[in-house]
C-alpha positions as a printed NumPy array, in Angstrom:
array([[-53.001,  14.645, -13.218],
       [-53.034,  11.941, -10.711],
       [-51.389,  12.826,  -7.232],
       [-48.887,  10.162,  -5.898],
       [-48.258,  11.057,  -2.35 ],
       [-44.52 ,   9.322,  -1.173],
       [-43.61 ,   8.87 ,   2.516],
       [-40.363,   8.041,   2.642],
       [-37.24 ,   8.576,   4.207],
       [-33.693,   9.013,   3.03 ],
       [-31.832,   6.765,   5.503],
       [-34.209,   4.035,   4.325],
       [-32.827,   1.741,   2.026],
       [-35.882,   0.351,   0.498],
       [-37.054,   4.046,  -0.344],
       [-33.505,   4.084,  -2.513],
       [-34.526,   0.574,  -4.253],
       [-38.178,   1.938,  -4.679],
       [-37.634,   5.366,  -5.767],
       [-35.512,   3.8  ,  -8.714],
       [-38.184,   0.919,  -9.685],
       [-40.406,   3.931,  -9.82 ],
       [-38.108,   6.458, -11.925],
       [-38.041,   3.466, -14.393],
       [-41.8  ,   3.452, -15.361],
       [-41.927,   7.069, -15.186],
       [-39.231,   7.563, -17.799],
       [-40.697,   4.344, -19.85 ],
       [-43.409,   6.352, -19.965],
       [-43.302,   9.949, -20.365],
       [-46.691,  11.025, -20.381],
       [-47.683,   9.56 , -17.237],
       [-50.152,  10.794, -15.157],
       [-48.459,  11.529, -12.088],
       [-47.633,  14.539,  -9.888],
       [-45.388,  13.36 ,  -6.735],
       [-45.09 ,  14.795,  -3.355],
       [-42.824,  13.586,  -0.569],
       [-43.999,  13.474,   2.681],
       [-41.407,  13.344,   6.215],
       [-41.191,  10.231,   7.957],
       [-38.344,   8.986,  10.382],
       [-37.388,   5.646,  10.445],
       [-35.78 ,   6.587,  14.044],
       [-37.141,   9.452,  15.146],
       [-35.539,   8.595,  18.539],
       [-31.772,   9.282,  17.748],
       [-29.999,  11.687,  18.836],
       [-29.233,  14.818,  16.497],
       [-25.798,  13.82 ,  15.681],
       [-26.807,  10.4  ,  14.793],
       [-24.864,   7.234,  15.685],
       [-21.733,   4.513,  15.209],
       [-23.788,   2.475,  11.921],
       [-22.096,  -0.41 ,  13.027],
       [-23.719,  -0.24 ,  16.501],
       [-26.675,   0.208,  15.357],
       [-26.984,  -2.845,  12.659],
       [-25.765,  -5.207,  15.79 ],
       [-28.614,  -3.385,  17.953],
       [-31.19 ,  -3.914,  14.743],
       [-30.165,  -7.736,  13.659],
       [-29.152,  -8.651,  16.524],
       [-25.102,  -9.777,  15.579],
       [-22.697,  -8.642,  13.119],
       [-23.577, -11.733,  11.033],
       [-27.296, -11.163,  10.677],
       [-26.508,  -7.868,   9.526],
       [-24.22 ,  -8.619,   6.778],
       [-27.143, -11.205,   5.952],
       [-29.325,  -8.837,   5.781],
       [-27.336,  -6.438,   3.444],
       [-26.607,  -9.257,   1.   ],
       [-30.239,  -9.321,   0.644],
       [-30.716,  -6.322,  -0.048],
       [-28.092,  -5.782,  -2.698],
       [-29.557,  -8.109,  -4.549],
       [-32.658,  -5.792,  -5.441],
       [-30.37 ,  -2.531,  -5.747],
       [-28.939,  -5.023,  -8.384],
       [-32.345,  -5.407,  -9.853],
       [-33.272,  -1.904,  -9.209],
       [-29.585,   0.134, -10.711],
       [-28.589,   1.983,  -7.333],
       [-25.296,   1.162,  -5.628],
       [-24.955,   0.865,  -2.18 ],
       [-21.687,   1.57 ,  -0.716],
       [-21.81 ,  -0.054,   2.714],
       [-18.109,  -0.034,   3.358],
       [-18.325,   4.043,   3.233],
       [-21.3  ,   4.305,   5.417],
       [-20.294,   5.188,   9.385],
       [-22.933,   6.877,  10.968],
       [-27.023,   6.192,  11.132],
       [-28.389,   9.721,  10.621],
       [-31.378,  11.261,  12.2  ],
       [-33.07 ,  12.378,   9.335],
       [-35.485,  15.673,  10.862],
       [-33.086,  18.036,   9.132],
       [-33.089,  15.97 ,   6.233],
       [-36.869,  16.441,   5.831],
       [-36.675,  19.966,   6.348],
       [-34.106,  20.007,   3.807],
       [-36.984,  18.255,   1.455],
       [-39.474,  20.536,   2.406],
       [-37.893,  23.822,   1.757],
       [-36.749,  22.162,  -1.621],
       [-40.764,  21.828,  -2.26 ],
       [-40.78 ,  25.381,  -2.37 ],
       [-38.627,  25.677,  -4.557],
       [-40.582,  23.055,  -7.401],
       [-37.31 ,  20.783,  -6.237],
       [-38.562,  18.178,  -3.589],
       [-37.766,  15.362,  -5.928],
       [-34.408,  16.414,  -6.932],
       [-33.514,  16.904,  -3.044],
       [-34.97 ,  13.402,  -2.389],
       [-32.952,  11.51 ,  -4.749],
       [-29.945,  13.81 ,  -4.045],
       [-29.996,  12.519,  -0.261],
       [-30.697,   8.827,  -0.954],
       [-27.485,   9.332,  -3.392],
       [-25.078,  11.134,  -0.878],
       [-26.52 ,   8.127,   2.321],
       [-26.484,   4.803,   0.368],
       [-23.998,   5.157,  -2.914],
       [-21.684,   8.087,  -1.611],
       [-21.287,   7.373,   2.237],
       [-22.102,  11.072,   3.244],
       [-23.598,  12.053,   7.133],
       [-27.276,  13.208,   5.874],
       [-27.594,  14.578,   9.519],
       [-24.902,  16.635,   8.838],
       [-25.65 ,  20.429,   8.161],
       [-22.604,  20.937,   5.894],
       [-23.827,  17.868,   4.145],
       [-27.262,  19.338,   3.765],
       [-25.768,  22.606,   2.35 ],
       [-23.577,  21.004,   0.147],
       [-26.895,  18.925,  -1.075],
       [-29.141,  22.066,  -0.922],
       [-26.505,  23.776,  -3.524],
       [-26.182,  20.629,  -5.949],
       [-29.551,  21.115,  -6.786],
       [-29.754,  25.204,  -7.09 ],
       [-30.721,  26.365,  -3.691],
       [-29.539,  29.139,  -1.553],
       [-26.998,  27.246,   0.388],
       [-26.305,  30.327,   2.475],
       [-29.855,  30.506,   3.613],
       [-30.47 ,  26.718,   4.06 ],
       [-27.348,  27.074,   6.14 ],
       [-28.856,  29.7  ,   8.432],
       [-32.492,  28.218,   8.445],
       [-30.871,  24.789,   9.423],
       [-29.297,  26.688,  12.784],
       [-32.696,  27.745,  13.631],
       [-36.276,  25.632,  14.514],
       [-37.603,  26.535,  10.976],
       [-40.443,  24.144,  10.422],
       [-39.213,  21.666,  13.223],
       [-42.511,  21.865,  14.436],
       [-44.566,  21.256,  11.07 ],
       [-42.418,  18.746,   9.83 ],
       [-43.334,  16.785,  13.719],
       [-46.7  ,  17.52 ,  12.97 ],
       [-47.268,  15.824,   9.322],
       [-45.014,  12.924,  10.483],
       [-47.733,  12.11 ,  13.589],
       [-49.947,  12.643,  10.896],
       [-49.166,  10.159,   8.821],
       [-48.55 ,   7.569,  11.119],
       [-52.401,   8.327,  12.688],
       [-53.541,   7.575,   8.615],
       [-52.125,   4.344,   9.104],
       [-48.493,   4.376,   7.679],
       [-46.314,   2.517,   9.57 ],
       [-43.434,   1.222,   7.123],
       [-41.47 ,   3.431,   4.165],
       [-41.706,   3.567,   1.428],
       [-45.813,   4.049,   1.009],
       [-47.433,   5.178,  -2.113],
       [-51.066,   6.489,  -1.674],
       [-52.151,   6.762,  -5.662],
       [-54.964,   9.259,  -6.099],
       [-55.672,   9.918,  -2.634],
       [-57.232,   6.163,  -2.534],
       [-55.214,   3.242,  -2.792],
       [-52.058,   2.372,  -1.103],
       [-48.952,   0.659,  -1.904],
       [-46.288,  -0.556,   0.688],
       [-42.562,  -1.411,   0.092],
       [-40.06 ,  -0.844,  -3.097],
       [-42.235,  -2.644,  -5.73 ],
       [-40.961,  -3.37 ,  -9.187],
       [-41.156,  -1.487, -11.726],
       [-43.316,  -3.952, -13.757],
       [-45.893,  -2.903, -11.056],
       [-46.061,   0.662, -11.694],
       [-46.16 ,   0.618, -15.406],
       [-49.618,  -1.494, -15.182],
       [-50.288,   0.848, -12.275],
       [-49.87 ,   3.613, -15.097],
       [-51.784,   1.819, -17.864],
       [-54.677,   1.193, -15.539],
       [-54.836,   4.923, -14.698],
       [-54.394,   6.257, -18.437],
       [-57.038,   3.461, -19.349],
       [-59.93 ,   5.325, -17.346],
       [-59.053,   8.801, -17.424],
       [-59.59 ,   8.144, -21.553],
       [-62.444,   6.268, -20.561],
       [-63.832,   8.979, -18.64 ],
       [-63.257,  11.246, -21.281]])
């Protein structure tokens, strides 16, 4: 197996748009060599725990209301491309995303980091739903057959605050700056959503020399 390291984060759009170019060449091709791991990285690191008014924010990002709306016709012309559906009109607060990564991590334990991944890209960009949000979280951690209860009580506490800090400065001292970033193989990076044309040669290359080396 090939390790396929993701840093992403769930109040990222582009990680929404790439994770779903992605899932396409993994399902067109089942016996691909990849194991995936998600790594914690905060688009905002900097906002408070409860998050913030979204529309605020946009006009603080683009500058005006107009740039903004620019900006999201753009996009939803690749979450055309890539099958996800954004639903802008349902979305009210920016979330910072630190619980959300613990959420990810504690999934990993449980062989279900992927599942909580796609689950909180879902709930933020097609369902509307506060990702900061504890009861969100729970609600999330349950969906996909953890111990609500206990993600409830380890979400009231500083559980893995620290080490979820820690491999976020850590990533940004290897050089990621951006999300969504693929490292393939411990080796070569990719940056941004990237088609899913991409990952399928990506996938042929890869099967192409390990039978070669074999």
């Amino acid at each position: 197996m090939v390790k396929l390291d993701i840093f992403a984060d769930p109040s990222c759009p582009w990680c929404y748009v790439g994770k779903a170019y992605l899932d396409r060449a993994l399902e067109q091709a089942p016996d691909h060599p990849f194991t995936v791991e998600w790594h914690p990285f905060q688009l905002n690191p900097a906002l408070p725990k409860g998050g913030v008014d979204r529309a605020a924010y946009l006009e603080g990002i683009f500058g005006s209301k107009e740039a903004a709306v620019a900006a999201h016709v753009e996009l939803q012309k690749h979450a055309d491309q890539a099958g996800v559906t954004f639903n802008f009109d349902a979305m009210t607060t920016t979330p910072n995303t630190l619980d959300a990564h613990r959420l990810v991590f504690w999934a990993g334990i449980e062989g279900r980091q992927t599942a909580a991944m796609s689950s909180l890209l879902k709930a933020y960009w097609s369902e509307g739903r506060d990702i900061g949000s504890a009861e969100v979280l729970c609600d999330i951690a349950d969906s996909i057959g953890l111990d609500a209860a206990v993600i409830a009580r380890l979400l009231k506490s500083d559980s893995d605050v620290e080490s979820i800090l820690k491999r976020e400065a850590h990533s940004r001292e290897m050089g990621v700056r951006s999300v969504p970033t693929y490292i393939v193989g411990g080796q070569h990076a990719i940056a941004g959503a990237q088609p899913t044309d991409l990952w399928s040669k990506v996938i042929a290359d890869i099967k192409d020399m390990i039978a070669t080396d074999a």
